[in-house]
KOLVO-214608 format. One record per residue (C-alpha): x, y, z; residue number from 1. Coordinates in Angstrom, 2 decimals. Example, Ala and Ser with C-alpha at 12.3 -4.5 7.8 and 13.67 -1.06 7.14 Angstrom:
PT,east,north,up,num
PT,12.30,-4.50,7.80,1 $
PT,13.67,-1.06,7.14,2 $
! end
This chain:
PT,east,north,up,num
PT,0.00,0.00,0.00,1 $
PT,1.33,2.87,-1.12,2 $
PT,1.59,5.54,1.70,3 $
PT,-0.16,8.91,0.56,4 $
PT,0.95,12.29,2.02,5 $
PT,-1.71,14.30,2.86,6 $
PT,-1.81,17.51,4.21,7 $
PT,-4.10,19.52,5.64,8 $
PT,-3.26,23.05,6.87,9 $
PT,-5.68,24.45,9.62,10 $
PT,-5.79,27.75,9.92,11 $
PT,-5.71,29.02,13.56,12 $
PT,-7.18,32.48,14.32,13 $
PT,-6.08,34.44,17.41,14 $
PT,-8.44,34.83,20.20,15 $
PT,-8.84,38.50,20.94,16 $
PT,-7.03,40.07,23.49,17 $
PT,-8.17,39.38,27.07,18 $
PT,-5.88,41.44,29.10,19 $
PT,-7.58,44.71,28.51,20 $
PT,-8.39,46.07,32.35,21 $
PT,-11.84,47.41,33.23,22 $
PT,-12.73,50.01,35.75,23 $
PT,-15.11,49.51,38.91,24 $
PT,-17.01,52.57,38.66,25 $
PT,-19.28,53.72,41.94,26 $
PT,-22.27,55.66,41.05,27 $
PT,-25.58,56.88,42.88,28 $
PT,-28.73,55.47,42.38,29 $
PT,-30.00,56.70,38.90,30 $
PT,-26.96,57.69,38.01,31 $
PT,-24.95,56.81,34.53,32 $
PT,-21.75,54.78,35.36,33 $
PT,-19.32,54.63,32.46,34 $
PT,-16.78,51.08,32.57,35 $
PT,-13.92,51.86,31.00,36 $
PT,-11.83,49.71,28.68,37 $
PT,-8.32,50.50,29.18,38 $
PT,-7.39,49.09,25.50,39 $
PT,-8.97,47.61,22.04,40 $
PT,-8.49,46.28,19.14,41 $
PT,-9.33,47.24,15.90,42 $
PT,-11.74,44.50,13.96,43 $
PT,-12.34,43.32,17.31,44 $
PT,-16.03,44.27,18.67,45 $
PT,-16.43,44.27,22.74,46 $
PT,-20.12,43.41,24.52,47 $
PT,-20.69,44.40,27.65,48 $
PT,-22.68,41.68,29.47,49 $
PT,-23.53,40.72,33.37,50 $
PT,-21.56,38.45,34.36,51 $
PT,-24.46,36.63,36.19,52 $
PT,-26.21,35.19,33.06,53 $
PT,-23.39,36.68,30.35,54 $
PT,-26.64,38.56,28.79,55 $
PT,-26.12,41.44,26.78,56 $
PT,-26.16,44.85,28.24,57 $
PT,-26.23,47.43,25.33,58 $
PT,-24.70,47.40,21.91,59 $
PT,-21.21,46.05,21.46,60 $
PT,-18.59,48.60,20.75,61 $
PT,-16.09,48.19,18.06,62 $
PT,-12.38,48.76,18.76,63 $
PT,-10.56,51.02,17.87,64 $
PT,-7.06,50.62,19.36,65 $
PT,-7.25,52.71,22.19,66 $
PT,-9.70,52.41,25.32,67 $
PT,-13.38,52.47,24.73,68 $
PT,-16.59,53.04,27.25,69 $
PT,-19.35,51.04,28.26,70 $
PT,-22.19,53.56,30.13,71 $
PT,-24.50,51.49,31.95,72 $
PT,-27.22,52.65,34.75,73 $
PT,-27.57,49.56,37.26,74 $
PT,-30.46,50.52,40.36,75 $
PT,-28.06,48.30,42.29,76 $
PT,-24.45,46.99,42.37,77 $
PT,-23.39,44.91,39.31,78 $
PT,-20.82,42.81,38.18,79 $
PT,-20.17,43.04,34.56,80 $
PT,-17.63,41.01,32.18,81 $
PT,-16.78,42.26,28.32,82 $
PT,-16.64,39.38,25.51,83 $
PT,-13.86,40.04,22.74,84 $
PT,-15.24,39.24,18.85,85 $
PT,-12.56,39.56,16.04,86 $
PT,-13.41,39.24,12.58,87 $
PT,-12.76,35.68,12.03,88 $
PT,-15.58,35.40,15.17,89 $
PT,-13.18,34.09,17.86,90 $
PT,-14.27,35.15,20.95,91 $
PT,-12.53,35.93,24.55,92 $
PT,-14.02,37.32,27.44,93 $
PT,-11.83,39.49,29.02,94 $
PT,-10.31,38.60,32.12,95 $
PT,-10.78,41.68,33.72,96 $
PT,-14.72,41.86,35.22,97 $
PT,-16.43,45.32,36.16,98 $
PT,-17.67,45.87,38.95,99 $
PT,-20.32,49.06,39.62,100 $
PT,-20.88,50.26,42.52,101 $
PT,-24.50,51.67,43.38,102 $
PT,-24.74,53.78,46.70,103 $
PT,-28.29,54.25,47.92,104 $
PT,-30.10,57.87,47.92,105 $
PT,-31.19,59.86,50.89,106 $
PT,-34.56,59.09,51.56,107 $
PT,-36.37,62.08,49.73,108 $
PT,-39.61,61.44,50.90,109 $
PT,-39.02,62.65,54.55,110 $
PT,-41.74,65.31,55.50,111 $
PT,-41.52,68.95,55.45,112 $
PT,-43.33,71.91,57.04,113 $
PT,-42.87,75.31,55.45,114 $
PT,-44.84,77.88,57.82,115 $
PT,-46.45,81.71,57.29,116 $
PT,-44.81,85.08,57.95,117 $
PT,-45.15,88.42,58.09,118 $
PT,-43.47,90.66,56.41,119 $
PT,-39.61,90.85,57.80,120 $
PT,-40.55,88.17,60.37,121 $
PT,-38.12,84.97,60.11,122 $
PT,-39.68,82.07,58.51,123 $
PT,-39.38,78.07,59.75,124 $
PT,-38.54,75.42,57.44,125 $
PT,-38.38,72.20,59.33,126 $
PT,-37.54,68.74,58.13,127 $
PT,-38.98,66.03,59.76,128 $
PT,-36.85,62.62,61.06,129 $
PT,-33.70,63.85,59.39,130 $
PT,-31.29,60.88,58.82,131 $
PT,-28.06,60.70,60.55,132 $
PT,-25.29,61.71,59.02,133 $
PT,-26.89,63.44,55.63,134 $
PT,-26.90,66.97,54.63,135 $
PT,-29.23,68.46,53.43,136 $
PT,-28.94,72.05,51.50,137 $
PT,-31.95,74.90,51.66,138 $
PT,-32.22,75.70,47.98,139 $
PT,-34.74,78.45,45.92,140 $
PT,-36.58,76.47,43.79,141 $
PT,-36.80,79.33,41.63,142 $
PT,-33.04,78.17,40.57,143 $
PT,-31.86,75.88,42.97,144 $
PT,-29.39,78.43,44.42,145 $
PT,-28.13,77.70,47.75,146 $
PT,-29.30,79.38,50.76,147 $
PT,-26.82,79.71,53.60,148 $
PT,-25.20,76.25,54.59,149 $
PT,-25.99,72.39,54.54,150 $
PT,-27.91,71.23,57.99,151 $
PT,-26.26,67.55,59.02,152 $
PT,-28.85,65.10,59.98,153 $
PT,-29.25,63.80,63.49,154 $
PT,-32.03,61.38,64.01,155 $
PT,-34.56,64.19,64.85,156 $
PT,-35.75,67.40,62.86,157 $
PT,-33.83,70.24,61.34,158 $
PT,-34.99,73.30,61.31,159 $
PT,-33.90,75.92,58.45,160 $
PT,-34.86,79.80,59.19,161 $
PT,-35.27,81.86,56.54,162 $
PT,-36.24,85.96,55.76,163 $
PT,-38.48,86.15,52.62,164 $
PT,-39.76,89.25,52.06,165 $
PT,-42.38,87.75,49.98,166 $
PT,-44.59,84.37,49.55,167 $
PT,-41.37,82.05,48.19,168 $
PT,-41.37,77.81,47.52,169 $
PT,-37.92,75.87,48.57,170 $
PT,-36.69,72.76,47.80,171 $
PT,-33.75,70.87,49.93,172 $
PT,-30.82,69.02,48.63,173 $
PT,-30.39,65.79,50.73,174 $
PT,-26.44,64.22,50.18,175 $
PT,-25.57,61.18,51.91,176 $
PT,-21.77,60.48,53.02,177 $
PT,-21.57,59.04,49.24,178 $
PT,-22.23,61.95,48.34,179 $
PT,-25.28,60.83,46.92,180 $
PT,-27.83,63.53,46.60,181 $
PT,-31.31,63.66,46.01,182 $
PT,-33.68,66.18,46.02,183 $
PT,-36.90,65.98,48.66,184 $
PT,-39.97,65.38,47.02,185 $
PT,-41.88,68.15,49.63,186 $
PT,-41.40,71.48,48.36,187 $
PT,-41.86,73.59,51.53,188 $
PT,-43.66,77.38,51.10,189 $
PT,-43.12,80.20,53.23,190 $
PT,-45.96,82.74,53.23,191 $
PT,-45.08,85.91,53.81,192 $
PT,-48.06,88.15,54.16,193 $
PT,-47.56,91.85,54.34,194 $
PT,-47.62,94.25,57.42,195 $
PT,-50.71,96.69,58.09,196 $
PT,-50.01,99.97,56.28,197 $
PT,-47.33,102.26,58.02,198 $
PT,-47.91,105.17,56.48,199 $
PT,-50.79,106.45,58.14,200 $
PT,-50.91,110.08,59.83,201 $
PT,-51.10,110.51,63.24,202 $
PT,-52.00,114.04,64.75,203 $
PT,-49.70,116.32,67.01,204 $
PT,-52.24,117.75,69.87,205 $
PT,-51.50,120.84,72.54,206 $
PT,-53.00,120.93,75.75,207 $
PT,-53.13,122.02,79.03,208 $
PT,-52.43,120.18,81.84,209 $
PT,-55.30,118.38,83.51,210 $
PT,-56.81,118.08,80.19,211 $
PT,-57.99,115.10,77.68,212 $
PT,-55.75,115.27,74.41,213 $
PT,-57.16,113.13,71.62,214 $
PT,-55.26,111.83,69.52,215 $
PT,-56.23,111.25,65.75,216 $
PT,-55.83,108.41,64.01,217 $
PT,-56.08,109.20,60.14,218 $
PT,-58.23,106.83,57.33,219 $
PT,-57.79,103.81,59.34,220 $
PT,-58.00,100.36,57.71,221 $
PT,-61.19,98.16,58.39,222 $
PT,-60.12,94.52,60.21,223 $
PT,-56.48,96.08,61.64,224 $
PT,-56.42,96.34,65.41,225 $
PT,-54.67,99.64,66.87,226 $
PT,-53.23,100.31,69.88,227 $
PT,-51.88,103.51,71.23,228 $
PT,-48.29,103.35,73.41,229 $
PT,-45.78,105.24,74.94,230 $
PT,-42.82,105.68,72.35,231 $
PT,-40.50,105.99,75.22,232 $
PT,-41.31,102.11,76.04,233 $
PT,-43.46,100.79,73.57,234 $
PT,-46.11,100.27,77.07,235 $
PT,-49.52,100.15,76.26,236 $
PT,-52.04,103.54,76.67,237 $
PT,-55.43,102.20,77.15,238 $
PT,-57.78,99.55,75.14,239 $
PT,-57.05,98.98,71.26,240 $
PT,-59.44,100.09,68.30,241 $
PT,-60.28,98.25,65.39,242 $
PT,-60.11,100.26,62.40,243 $
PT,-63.31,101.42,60.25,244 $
PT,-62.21,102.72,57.22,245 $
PT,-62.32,106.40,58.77,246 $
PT,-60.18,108.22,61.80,247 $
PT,-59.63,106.68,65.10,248 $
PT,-59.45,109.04,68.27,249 $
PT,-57.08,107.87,71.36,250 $
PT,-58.23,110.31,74.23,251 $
PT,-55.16,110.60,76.49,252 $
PT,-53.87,112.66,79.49,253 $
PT,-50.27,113.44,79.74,254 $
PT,-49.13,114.99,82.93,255 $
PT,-46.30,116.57,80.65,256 $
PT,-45.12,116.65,76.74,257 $
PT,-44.89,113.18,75.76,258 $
PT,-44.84,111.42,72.64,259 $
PT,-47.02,107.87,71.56,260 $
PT,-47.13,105.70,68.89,261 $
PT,-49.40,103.42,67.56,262 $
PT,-49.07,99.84,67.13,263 $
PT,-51.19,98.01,64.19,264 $
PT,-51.80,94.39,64.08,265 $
PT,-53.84,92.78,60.93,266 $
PT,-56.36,89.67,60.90,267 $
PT,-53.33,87.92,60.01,268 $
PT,-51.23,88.76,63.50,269 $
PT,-49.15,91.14,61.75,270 $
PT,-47.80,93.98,63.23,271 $
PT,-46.01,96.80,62.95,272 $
PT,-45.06,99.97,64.27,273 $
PT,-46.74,103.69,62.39,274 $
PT,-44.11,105.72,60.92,275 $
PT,-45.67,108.82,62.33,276 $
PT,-45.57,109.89,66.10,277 $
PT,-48.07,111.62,67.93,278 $
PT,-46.63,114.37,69.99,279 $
PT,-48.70,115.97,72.84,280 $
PT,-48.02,119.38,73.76,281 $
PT,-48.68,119.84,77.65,282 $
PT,-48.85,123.63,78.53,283 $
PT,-48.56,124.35,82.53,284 $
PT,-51.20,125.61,84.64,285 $
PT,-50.82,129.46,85.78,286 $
PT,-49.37,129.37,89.69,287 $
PT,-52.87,128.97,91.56,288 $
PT,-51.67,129.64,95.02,289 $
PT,-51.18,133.47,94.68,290 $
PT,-53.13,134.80,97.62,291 $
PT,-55.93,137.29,97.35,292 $
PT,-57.17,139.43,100.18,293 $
PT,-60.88,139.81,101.58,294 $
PT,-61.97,143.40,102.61,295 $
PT,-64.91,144.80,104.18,296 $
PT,-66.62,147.46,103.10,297 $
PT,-70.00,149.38,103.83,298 $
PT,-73.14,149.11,101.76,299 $
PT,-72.37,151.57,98.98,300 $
PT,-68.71,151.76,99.48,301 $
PT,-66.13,150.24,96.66,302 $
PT,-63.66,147.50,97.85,303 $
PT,-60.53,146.76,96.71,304 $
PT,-59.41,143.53,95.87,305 $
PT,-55.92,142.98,96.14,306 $
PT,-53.95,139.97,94.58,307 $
PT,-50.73,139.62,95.77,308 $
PT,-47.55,138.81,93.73,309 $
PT,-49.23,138.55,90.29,310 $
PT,-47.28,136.59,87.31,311 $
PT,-45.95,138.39,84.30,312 $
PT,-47.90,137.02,81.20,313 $
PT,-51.08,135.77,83.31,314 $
PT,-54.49,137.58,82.68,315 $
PT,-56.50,137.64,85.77,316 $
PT,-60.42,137.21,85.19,317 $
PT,-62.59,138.49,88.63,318 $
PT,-65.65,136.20,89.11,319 $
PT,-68.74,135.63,91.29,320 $
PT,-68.02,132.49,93.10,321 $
PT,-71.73,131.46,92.79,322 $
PT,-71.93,131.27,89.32,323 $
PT,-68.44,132.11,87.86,324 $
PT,-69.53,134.83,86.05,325 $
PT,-67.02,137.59,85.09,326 $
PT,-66.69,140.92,86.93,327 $
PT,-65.13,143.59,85.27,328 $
PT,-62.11,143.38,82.48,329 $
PT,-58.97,141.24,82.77,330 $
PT,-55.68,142.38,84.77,331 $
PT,-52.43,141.56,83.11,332 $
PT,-50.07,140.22,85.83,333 $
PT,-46.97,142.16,86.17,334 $
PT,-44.78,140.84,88.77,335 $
PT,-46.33,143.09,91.90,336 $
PT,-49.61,143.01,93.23,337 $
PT,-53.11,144.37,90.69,338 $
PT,-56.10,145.14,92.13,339 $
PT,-59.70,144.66,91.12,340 $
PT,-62.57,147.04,91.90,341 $
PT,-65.87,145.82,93.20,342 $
PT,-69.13,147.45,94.60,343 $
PT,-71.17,144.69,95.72,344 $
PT,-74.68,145.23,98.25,345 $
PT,-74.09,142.96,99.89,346 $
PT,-71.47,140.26,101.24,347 $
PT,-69.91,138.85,98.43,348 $
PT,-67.17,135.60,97.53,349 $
PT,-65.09,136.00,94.47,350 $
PT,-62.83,133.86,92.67,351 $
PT,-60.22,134.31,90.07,352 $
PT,-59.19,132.83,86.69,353 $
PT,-55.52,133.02,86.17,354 $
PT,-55.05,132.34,82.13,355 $
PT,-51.92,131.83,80.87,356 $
PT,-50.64,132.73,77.06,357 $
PT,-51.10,129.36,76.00,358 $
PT,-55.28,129.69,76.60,359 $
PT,-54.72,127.38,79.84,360 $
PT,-56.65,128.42,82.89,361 $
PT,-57.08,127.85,86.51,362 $
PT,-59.17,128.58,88.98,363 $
PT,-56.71,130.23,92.15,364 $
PT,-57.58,128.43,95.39,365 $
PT,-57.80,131.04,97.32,366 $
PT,-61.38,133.00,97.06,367 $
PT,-61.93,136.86,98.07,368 $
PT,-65.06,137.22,100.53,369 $
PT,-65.78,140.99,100.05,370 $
PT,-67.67,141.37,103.66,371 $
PT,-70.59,144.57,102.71,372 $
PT,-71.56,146.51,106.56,373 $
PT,-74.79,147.77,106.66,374 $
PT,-75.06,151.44,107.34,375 $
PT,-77.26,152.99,109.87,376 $
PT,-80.67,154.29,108.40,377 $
PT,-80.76,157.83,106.72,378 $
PT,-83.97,157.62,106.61,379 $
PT,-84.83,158.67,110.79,380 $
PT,-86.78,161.26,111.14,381 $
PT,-85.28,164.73,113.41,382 $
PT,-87.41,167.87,113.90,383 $
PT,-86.46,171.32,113.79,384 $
PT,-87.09,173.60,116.55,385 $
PT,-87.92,177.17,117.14,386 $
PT,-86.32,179.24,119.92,387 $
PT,-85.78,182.59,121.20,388 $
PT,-82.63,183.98,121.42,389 $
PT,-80.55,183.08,124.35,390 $
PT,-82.85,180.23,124.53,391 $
PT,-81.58,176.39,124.11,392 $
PT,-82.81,174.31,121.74,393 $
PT,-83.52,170.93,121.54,394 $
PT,-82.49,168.79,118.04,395 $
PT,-84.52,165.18,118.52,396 $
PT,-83.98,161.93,116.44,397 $
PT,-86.32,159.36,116.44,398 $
PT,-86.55,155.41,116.71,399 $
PT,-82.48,155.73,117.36,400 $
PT,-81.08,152.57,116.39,401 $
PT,-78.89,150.59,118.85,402 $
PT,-75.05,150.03,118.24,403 $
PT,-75.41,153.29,116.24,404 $
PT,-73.58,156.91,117.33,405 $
PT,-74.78,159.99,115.69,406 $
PT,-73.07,163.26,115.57,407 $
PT,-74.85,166.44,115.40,408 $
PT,-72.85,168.76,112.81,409 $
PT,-73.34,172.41,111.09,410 $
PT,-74.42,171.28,107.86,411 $
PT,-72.33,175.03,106.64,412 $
PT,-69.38,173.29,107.10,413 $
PT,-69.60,169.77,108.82,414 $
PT,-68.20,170.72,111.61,415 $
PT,-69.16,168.81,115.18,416 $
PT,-71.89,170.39,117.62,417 $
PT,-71.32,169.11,121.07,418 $
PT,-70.68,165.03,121.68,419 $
PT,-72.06,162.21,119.78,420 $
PT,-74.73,160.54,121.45,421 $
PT,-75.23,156.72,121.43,422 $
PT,-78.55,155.30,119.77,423 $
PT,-80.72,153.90,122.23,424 $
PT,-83.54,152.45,120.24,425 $
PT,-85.93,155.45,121.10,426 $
PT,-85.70,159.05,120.89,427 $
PT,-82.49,160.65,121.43,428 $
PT,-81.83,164.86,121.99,429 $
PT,-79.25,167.31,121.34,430 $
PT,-79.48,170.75,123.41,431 $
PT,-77.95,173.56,121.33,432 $
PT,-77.82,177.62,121.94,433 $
PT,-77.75,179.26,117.89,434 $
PT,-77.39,183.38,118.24,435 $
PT,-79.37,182.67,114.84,436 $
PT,-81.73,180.69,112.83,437 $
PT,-79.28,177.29,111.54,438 $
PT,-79.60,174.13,109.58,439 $
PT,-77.92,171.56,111.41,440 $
PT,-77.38,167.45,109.89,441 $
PT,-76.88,164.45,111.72,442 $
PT,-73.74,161.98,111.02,443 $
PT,-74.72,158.41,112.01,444 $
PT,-71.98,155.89,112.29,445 $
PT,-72.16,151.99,113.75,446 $
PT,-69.47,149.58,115.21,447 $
PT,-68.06,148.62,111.95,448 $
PT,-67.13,152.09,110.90,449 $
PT,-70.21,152.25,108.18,450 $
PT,-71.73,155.79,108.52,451 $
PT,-74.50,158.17,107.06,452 $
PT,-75.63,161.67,107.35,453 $
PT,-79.47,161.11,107.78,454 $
PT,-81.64,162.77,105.31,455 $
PT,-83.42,165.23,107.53,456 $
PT,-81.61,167.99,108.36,457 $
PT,-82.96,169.93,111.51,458 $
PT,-83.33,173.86,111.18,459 $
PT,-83.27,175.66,114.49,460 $
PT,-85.07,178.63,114.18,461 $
PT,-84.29,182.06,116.34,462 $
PT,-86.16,184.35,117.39,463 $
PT,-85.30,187.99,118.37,464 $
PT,-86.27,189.40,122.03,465 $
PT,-87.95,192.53,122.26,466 $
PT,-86.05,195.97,122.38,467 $
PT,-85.02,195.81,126.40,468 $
PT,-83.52,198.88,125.91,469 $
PT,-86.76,201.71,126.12,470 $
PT,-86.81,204.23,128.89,471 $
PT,-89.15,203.48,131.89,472 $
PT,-90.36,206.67,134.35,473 $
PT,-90.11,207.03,137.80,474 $
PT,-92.78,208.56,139.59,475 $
PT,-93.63,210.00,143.57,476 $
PT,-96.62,209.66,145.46,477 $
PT,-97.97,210.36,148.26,478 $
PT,-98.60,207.39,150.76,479 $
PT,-102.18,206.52,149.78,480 $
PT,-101.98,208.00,146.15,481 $
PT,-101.17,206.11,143.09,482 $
PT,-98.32,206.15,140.63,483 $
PT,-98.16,206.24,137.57,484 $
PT,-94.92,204.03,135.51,485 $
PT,-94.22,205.61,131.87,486 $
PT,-92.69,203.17,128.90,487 $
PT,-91.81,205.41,126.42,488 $
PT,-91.72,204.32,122.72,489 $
PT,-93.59,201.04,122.79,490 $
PT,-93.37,198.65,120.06,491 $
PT,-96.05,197.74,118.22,492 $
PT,-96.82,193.67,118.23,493 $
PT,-94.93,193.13,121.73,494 $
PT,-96.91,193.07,125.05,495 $
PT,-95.50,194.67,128.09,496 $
PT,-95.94,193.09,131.74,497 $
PT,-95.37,195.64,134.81,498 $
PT,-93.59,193.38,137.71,499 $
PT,-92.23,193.75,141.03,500 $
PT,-88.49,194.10,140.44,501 $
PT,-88.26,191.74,143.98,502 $
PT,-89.71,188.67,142.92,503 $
PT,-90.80,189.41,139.01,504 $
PT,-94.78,188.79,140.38,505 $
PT,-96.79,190.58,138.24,506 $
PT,-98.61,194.07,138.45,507 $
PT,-101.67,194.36,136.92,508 $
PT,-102.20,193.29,133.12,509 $
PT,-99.61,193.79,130.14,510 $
PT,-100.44,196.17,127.70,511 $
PT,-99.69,196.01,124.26,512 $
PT,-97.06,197.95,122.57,513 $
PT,-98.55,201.20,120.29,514 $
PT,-95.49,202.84,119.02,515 $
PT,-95.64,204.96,121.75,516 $
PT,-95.85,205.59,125.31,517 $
PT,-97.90,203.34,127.96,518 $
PT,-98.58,204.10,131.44,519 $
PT,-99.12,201.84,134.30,520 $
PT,-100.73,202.28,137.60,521 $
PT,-100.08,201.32,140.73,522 $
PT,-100.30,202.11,144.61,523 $
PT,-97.60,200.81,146.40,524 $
PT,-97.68,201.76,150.78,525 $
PT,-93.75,202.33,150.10,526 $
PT,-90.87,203.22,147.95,527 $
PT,-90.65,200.36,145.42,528 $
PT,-88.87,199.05,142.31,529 $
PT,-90.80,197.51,139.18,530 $
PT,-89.52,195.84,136.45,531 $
PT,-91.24,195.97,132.88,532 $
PT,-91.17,192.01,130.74,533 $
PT,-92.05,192.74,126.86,534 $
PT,-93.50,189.39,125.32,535 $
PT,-93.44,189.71,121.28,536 $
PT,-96.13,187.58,119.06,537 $
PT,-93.27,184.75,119.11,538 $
PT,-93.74,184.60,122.88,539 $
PT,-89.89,185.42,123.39,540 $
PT,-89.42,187.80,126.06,541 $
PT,-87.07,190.52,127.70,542 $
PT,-86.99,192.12,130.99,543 $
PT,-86.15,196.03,129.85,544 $
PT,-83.36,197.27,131.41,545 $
PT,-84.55,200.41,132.83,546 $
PT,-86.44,199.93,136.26,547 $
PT,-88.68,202.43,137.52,548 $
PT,-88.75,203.27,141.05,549 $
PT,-91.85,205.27,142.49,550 $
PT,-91.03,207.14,146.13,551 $
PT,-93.65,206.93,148.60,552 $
PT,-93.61,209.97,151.16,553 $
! end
């Protein structure tokens, strides 16, 4: 048998290259990892696969000589292998396998509370059952800028605080220590609702003290609660208002100057101080312990009123005390003592307004009593006499009044006539001796000073006595005969009495005077002395001077 060389060549192909080294990639949940292939080969096509069941993951990638990706998103950590496929379809799975790494993400679903403002309040953001050891990043959500730093987790809830200054939605960035982040599914809001209107007016006042200011409160806003304070502590003045759409008043009163605001809070509890200040003007009282004096007067008499030490700047108002009515014009205080004028009937109390420049007013404590004497009556009733001269006359009053003294006077001159005599209650007499006819009046005066001249003035009238001066006869007789007494030159209207010069007993009847001689007869028994009385029509009388003495032989 013939031996027969046969030959038969086999071609071997190469495997591909399995040396090529692959990355372990760590990613986060949802994240993209990319494995990278530190080398290829050209012709040679690389599929990623998982290594538990070798099944595909994604398209193969060719080679191209240098190292190549595979980007693969695994919701948990994977172990991945690469098979090599040349052109002549040998295969080689590397040797290298990939591993990627998936780290868990922050629980995102933890609950969050956002919370309502007001306006330039601070705002809570709090995050409920934090996890340990994440952070977690207060972000706008407008465009997820940070806001100040990352909280850490503890366990318990965070709490983020935050100044809006209007209505704004947040989101938070939670990163674990893997620094896996995620972003919470809550959105928290802070509401930020605005502060009651600030630019309302408030009125200045001026007052004086002891008075009620009230304080205005301009185009207030329906719902917003106001309440009137102190400025100096922010301590409340009285009961709040709730505005109406109109003004407010705030009745106050200050003791001195002092300055408020008011505090406004919304139906939202939001508050906030007015702009505007009230200022109350308090204007001191005048000085109302300035003594005034109380004089006394008679009826009809004007009293002076004296108040002492007046102010400079003060007008001072005289008033009745029962009914504060004004008496008189003002006095300006100057520094000294003013005086006001009064001429009441009867006793009087006064008071007075001290008013200062700023219109404030007060009543001085102490009160004038003008005390208005009674003067005796004028009205008594005194007669008038008629005497002869030489004679005395005698001035009566009647119904004297008690406690009174009256003072007879020449009403020529006012001079005093004699002592005053004491009223007794009854008729009272002054004895006085005119040489001729005078009017006389009567001053009456009492205890408290208060006198009078009475109304009737008493006119003593005097007569003139007879001429005493005619020229009486002598005569002789004879005892037995009778004599015969001339009175030469008689007067007509005046009666003539012959008397015995010893004892003025009378002789005979008078005769009455003829212009010219009268003779009377008698028969004395011895040498005697007559005396001759002429009586005129107003009875006064005079003994003539001339005697007449008749001898008896």
């Amino acid at each position: 048998q013939a031996d027969v060389d046969k030959s038969i060549a086999v071609n071997v192909n190469d495997l591909p290259d399995d040396a090529y080294i692959l990355t372990d990639p760590v990613i986060c949940l949802g994240e993209s990892a990319s494995i990278n292939q530190s080398g290829s080969e050209l012709g040679v096509s690389y599929q990623l696969r998982l290594n538990s069941d070798n099944s595909n993951v994604g398209s193969s990638v060719a080679g191209t000589g240098m190292a190549i990706n595979f980007n693969v998103s695994p919701v948990t950590t994977t172990i991945y292998n690469v098979l090599a496929t040349n052109a002549a379809s040998c295969t080689n799975e590397l040797s290298d396998l990939a591993t990627v790494f998936v780290n868990a993400l922050p629980n995102d679903a933890l609950g969050i509370l956002g919370s309502t403002i007001c306006f330039g309040d601070a705002g809570t953001i709090v995050i409920q059952a934090s996890e340990l050891g994440v952070s977690y990043q207060l972000r706008f959500d407008s465009d997820d800028s940070p806001i100040g730093v990352p909280l850490i987790g503890t366990g318990g809830d965070l709490t983020f605080n935050v100044v809006p200054v209007s209505t704004t939605t947040y989101n938070i960035l939670a990163t674990n220590g893997n620094s896996c982040s995620a972003e919470m599914t809550s959105k928290p809001i802070v509401t930020v609702n605005p502060l009651p209107d600030q630019t309302l007016v408030l009125s200045d006042e001026e007052i004086c003290l002891g008075e009620t200011a009230s304080i205005i409160l301009y185009n207030s806003i329906p719902g917003v609660e106001y309440q009137l304070r102190l400025n100096s502590d922010d301590s409340w003045v009285g009961s709040s208002q709730t505005g109406n759409g109109s003004n407010l008043l705030f009745n106050v009163s200050p003791i001195t100057t002092t300055t408020y605001n008011v505090f406004a809070t919304d139906a939202n509890n939001c508050s906030a101080e007015i702009a505007d200040l009230a200022l109350v003007l308090v204007n001191p009282l005048p000085d109302n312990t300035l003594s005034i004096s109380s004089p006394s007067i008679c009826v009809g008499e004007t009293a002076i009123i004296t108040l002492f030490s007046s102010v400079p700047g003060i007008t001072y108002q005289l008033r009745l005390d029962s009914d504060n009515s004004n008496i008189g014009a003002t006095v300006p205080g100057n520094g000294s003592n003013i005086a006001f004028s009064v001429s009441p009937l009867t006793t009087t109390v006064y008071n007075v307004l001290a008013t200062s420049s700023d219109g404030c007013s007060i009543e001085l404590i102490s009160k004038s009593t003008v005390t208005v004497f009674d003067a005796p009556a004028d009205n008594l009733i005194v007669n008038d006499d008629e005497i002869c001269f030489g004679e005395v006359a005698s001035i009566i009053v009647y119904t004297s009044e008690i406690g009174v003294t009256y003072q007879l006077r020449l009403d020529t001159d006012n001079s005093n006539v004699g002592t005053a005599i004491a009223g007794t209650g009854g008729n009272i007499a002054f004895n006085v001796t005119p040489s001729s006819t005078t009017t006389y009046n009567i001053y009456a005066y009492n205890s408290n000073a208060c006198a009078i001249e009475l109304l009737d003035k008493p006119t003593v009238t005097v007569n003139p006595l007879p001429n005493n001066s005619l020229t009486v006869g002598d005569d002789q007789i004879c005892n037995g005969e009778t004599a015969d007494i001339i009175l030469y030159n008689s007067v007509l209207g005046v009666n003539y009495q012959l008397r015995l010069d010893s004892d003025d007993s009378n002789i005979g009847s008078s005769q009455a005077g003829n212009g010219g001689s009268l003779t009377f007869h008698d028969a004395p028994a011895s040498t005697t002395t007559y005396n001759i009385l002429a009586v005129d029509v107003n009875g006064c009388s005079a003994e003539l001077s001339d005697k007449a003495i008749v001898q008896v032989y």
